[in-house]
MOPAC internal coordinates of N, CA, C and O (Angstrom, degrees):
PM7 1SCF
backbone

  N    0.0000 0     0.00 0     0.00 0    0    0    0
  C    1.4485 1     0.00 0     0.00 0    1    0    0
  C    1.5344 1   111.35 1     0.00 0    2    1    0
  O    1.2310 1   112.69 1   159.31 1    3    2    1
  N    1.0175 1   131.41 1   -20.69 1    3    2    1
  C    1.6670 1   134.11 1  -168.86 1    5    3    2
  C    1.4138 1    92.14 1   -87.81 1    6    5    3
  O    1.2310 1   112.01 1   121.95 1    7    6    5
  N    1.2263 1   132.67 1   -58.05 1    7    6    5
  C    1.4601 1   122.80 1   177.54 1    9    7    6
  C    1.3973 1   116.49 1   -50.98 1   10    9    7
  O    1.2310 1   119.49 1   173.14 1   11   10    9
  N    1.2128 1   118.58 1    -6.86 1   11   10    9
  C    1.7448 1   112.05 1  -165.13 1   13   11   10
  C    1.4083 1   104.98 1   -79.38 1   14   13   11
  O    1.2310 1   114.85 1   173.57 1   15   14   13
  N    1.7760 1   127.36 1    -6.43 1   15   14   13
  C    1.2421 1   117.74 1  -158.04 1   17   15   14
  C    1.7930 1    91.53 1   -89.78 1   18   17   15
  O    1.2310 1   129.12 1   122.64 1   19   18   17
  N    1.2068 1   100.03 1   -57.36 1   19   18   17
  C    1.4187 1   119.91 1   168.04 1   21   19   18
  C    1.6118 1   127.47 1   -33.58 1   22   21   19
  O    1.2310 1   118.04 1   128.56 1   23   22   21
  N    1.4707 1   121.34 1   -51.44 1   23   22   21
  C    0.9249 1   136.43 1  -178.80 1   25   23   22
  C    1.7652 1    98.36 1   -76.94 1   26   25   23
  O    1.2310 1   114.00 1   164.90 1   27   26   25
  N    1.3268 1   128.96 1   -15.10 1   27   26   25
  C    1.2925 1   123.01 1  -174.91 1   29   27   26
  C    1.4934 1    99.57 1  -100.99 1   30   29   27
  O    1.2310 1   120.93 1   142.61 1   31   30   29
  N    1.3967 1   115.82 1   -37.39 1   31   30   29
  C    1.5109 1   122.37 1   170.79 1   33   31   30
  C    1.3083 1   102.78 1   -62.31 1   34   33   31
  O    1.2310 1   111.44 1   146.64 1   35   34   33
  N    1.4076 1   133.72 1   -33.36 1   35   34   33
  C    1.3772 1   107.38 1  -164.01 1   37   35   34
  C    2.3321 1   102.15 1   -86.90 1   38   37   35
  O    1.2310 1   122.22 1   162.28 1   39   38   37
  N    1.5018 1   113.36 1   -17.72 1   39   38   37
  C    1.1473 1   136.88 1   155.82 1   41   39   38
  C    1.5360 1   111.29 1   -28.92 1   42   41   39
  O    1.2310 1   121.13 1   112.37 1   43   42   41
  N    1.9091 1   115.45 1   -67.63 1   43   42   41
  C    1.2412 1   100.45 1  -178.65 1   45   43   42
  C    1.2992 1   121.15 1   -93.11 1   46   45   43
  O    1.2310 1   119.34 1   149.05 1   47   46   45
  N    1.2139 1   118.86 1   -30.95 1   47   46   45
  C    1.8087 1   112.48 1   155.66 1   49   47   46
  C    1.6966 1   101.41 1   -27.77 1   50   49   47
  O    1.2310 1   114.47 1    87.84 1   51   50   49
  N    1.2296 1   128.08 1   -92.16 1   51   50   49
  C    1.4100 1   122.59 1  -168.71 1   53   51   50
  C    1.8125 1   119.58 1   -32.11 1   54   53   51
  O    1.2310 1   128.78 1   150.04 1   55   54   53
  N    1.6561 1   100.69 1   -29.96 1   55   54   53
  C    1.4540 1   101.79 1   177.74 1   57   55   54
  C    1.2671 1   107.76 1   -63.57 1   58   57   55
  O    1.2310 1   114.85 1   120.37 1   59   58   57
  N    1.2730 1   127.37 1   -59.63 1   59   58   57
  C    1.3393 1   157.02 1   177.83 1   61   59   58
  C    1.6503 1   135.56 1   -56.40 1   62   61   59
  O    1.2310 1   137.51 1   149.24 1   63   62   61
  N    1.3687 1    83.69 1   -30.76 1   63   62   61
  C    1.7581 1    96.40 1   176.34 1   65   63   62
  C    1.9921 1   118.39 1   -85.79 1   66   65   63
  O    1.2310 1   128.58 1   -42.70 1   67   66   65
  N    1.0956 1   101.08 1   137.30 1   67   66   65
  C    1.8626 1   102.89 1   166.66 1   69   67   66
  C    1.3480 1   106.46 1   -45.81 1   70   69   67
  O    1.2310 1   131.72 1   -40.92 1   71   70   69
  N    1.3227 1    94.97 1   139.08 1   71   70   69
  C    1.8770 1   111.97 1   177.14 1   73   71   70
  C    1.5872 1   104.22 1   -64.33 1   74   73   71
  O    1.2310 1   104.14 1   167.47 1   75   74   73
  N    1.5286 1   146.85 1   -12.53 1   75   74   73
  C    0.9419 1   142.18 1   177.60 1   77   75   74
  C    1.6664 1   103.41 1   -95.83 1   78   77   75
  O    1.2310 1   114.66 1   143.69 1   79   78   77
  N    1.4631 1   127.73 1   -36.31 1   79   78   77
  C    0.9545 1   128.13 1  -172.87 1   81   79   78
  C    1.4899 1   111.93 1   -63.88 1   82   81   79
  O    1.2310 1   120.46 1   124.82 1   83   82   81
  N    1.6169 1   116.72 1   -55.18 1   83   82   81
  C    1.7244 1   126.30 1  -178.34 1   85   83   82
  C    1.8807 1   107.57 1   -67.74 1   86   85   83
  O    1.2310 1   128.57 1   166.55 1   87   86   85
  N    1.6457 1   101.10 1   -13.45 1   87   86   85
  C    1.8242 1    94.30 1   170.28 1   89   87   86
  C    1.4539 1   100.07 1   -62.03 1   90   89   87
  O    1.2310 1   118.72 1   125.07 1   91   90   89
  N    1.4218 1   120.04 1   -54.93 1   91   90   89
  C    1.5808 1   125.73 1  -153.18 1   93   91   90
  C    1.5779 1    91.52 1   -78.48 1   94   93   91
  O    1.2310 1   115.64 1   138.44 1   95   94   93
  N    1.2822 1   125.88 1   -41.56 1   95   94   93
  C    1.7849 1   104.75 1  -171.97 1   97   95   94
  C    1.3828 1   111.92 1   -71.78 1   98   97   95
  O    1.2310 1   119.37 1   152.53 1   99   98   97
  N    1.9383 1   118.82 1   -27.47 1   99   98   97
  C    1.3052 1    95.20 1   158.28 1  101   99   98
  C    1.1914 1   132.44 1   -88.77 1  102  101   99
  O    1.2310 1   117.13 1   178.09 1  103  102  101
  N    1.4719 1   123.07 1    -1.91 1  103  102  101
  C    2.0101 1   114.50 1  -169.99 1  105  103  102
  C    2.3570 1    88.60 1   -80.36 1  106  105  103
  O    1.2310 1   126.01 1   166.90 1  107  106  105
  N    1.3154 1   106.06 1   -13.10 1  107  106  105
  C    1.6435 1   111.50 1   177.31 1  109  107  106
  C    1.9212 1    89.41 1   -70.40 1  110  109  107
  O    1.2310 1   115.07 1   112.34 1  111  110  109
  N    1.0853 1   126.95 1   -67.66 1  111  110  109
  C    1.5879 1   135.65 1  -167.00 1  113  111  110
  C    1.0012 1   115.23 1   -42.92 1  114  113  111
  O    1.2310 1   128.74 1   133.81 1  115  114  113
  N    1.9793 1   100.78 1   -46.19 1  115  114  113
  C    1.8927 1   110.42 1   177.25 1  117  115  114
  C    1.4225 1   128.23 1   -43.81 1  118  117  115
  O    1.2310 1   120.69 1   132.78 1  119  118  117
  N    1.2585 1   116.28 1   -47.22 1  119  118  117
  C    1.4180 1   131.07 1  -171.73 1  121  119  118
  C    1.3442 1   128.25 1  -105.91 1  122  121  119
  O    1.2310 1   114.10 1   -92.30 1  123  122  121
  N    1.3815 1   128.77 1    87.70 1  123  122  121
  C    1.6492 1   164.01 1   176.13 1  125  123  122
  C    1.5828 1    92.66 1    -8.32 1  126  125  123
  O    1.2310 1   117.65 1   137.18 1  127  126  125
  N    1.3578 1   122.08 1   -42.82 1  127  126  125
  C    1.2725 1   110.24 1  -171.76 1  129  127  126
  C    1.8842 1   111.11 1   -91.00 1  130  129  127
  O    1.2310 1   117.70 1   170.08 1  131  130  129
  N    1.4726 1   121.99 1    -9.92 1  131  130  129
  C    1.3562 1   129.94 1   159.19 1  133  131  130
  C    1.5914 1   116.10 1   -65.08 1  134  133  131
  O    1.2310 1   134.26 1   152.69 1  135  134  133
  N    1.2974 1    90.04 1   -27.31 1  135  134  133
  C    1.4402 1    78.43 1  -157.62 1  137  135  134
  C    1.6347 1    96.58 1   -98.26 1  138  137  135
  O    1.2310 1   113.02 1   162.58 1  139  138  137
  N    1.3975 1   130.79 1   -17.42 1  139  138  137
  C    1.4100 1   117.99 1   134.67 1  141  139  138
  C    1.1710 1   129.37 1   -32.23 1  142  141  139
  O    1.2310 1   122.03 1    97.77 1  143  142  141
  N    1.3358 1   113.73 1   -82.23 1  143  142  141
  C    1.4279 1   123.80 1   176.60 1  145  143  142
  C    1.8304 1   125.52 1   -34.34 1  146  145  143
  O    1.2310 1   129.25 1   145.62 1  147  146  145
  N    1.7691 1    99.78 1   -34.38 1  147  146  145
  C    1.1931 1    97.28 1  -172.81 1  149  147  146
  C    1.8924 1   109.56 1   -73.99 1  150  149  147
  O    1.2310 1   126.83 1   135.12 1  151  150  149
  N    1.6708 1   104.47 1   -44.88 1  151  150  149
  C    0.9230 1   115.71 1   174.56 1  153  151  150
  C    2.2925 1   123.75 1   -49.26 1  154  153  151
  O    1.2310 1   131.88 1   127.98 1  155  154  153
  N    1.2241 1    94.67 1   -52.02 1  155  154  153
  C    1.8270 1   108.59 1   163.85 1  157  155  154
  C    1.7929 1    85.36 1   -33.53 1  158  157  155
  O    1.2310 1   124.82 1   103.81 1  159  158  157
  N    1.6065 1   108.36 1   -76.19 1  159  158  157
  C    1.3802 1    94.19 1  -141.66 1  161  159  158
  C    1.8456 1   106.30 1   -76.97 1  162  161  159
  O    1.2310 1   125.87 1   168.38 1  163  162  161
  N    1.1493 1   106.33 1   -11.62 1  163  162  161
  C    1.3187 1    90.53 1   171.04 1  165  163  162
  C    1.3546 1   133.00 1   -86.42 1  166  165  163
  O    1.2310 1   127.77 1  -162.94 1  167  166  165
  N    1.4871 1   102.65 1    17.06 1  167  166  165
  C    1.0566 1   114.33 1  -174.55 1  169  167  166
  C    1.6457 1    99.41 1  -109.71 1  170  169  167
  O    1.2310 1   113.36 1   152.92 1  171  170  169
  N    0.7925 1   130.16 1   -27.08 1  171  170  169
  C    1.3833 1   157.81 1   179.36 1  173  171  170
  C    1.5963 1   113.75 1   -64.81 1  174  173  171
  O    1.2310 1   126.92 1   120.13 1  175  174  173
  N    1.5751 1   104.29 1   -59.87 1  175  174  173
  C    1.6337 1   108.08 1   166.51 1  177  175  174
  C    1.1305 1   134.60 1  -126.52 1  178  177  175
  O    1.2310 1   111.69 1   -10.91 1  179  178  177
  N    0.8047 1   133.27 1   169.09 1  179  178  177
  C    1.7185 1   158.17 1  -130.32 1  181  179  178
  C    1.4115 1   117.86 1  -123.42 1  182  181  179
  O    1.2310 1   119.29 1   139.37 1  183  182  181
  N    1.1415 1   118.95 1   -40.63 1  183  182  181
  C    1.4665 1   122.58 1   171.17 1  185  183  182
  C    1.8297 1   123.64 1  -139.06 1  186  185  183
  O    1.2310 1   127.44 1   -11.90 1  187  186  185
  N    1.3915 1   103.29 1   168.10 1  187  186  185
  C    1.2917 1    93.81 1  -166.43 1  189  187  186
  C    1.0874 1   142.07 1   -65.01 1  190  189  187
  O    1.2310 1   126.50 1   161.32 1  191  190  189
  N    1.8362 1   105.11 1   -18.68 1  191  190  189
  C    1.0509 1   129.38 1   127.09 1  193  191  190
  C    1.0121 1   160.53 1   -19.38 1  194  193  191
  O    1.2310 1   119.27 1   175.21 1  195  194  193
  N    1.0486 1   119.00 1    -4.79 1  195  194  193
  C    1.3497 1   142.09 1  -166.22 1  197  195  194
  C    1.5163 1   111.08 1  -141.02 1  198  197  195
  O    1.2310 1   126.39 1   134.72 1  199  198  197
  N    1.3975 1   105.33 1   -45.28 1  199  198  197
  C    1.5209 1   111.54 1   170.87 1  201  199  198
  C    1.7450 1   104.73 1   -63.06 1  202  201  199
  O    1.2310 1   120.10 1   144.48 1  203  202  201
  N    1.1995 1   117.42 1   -35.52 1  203  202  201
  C    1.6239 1   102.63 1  -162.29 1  205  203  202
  C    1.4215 1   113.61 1   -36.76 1  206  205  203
  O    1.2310 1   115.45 1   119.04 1  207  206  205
  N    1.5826 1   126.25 1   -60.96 1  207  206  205
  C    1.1392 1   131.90 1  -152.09 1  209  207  206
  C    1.8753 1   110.86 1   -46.29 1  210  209  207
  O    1.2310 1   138.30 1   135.23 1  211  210  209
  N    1.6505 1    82.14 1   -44.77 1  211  210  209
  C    2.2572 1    87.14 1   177.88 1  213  211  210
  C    1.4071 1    92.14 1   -58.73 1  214  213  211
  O    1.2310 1   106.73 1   157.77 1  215  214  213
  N    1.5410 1   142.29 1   -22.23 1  215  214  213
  C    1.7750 1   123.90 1  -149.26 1  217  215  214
  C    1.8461 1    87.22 1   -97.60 1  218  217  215
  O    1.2310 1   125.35 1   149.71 1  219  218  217
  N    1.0533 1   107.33 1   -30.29 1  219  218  217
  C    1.9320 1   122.30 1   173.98 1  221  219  218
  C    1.3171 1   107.07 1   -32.96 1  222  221  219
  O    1.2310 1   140.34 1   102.53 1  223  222  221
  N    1.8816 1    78.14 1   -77.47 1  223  222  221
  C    1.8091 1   106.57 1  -165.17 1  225  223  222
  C    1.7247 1   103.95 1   -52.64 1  226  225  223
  O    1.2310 1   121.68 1   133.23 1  227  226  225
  N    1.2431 1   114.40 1   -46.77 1  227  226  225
  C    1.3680 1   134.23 1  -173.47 1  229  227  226
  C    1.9235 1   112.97 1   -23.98 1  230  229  227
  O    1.2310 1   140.77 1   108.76 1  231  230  229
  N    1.9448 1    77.29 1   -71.24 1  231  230  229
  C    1.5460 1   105.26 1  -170.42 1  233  231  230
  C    1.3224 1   106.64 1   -65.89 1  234  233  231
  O    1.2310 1   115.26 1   149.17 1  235  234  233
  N    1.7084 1   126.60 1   -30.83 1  235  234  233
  C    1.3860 1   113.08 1  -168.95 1  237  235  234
  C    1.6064 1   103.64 1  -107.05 1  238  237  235
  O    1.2310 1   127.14 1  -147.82 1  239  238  237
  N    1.1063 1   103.86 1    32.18 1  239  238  237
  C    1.8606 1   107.77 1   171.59 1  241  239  238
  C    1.5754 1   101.74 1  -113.00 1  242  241  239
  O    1.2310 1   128.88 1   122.72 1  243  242  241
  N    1.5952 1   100.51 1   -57.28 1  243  242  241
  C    1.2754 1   100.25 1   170.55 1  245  243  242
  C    1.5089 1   136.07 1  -123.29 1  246  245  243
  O    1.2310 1   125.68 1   -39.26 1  247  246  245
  N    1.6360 1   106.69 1   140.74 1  247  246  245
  C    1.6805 1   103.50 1   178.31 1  249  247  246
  C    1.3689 1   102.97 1   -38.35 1  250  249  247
  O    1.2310 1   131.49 1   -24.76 1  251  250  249
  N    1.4353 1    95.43 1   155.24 1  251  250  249
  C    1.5247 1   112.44 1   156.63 1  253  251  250
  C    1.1686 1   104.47 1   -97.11 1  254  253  251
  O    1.2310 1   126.97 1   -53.62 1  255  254  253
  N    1.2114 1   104.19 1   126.38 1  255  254  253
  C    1.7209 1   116.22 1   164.58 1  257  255  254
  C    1.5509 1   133.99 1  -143.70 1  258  257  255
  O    1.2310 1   112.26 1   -39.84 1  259  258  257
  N    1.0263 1   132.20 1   140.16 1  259  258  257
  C    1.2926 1   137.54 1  -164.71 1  261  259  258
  C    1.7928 1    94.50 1   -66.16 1  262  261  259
  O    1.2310 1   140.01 1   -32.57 1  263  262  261
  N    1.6904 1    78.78 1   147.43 1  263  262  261
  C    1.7886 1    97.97 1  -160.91 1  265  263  262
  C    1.5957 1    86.44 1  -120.17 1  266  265  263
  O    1.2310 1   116.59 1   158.46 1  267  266  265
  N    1.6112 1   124.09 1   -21.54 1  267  266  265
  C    1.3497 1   109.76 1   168.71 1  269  267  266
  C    1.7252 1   132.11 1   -79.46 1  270  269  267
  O    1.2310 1   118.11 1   -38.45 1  271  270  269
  N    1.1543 1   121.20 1   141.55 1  271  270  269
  C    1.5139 1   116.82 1  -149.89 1  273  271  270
  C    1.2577 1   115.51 1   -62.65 1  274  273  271
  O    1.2310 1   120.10 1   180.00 1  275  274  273

């Protein structure tokens, strides 16, 4: 039950979000070691500002690519 808020939040983001935008938040989800990394730093900072540089590094390490089949 604690995941259900989340799992419904992550529901309307996808309703809501650009088809280019939910490629890049999931090809970030796909890979075990992103989704470490993303978590470290969001735990780490505070504003969005601060996060950009991992969303930088992110995009120019890896393609964006569609994670839907």
């Amino acid at each position: 039950m604690q995941l259900a808020g989340a799992e419904l939040l992550g529901h309307d983001v996808a309703a809501m979000c650009d088809a280019r935008i939910l490629n890049q938040i999931q090809s970030v989800l796909a890979a075990e070691r992103n989704r470490e990394r993303l978590v470290i730093d969001m735990v780490r900072t505070s504003t969005y500002l601060e996060a950009t540089p991992f969303v930088d590094w992110l995009t120019s390490v890896s393609p964006v690519r569609s994670v839907r089949g």
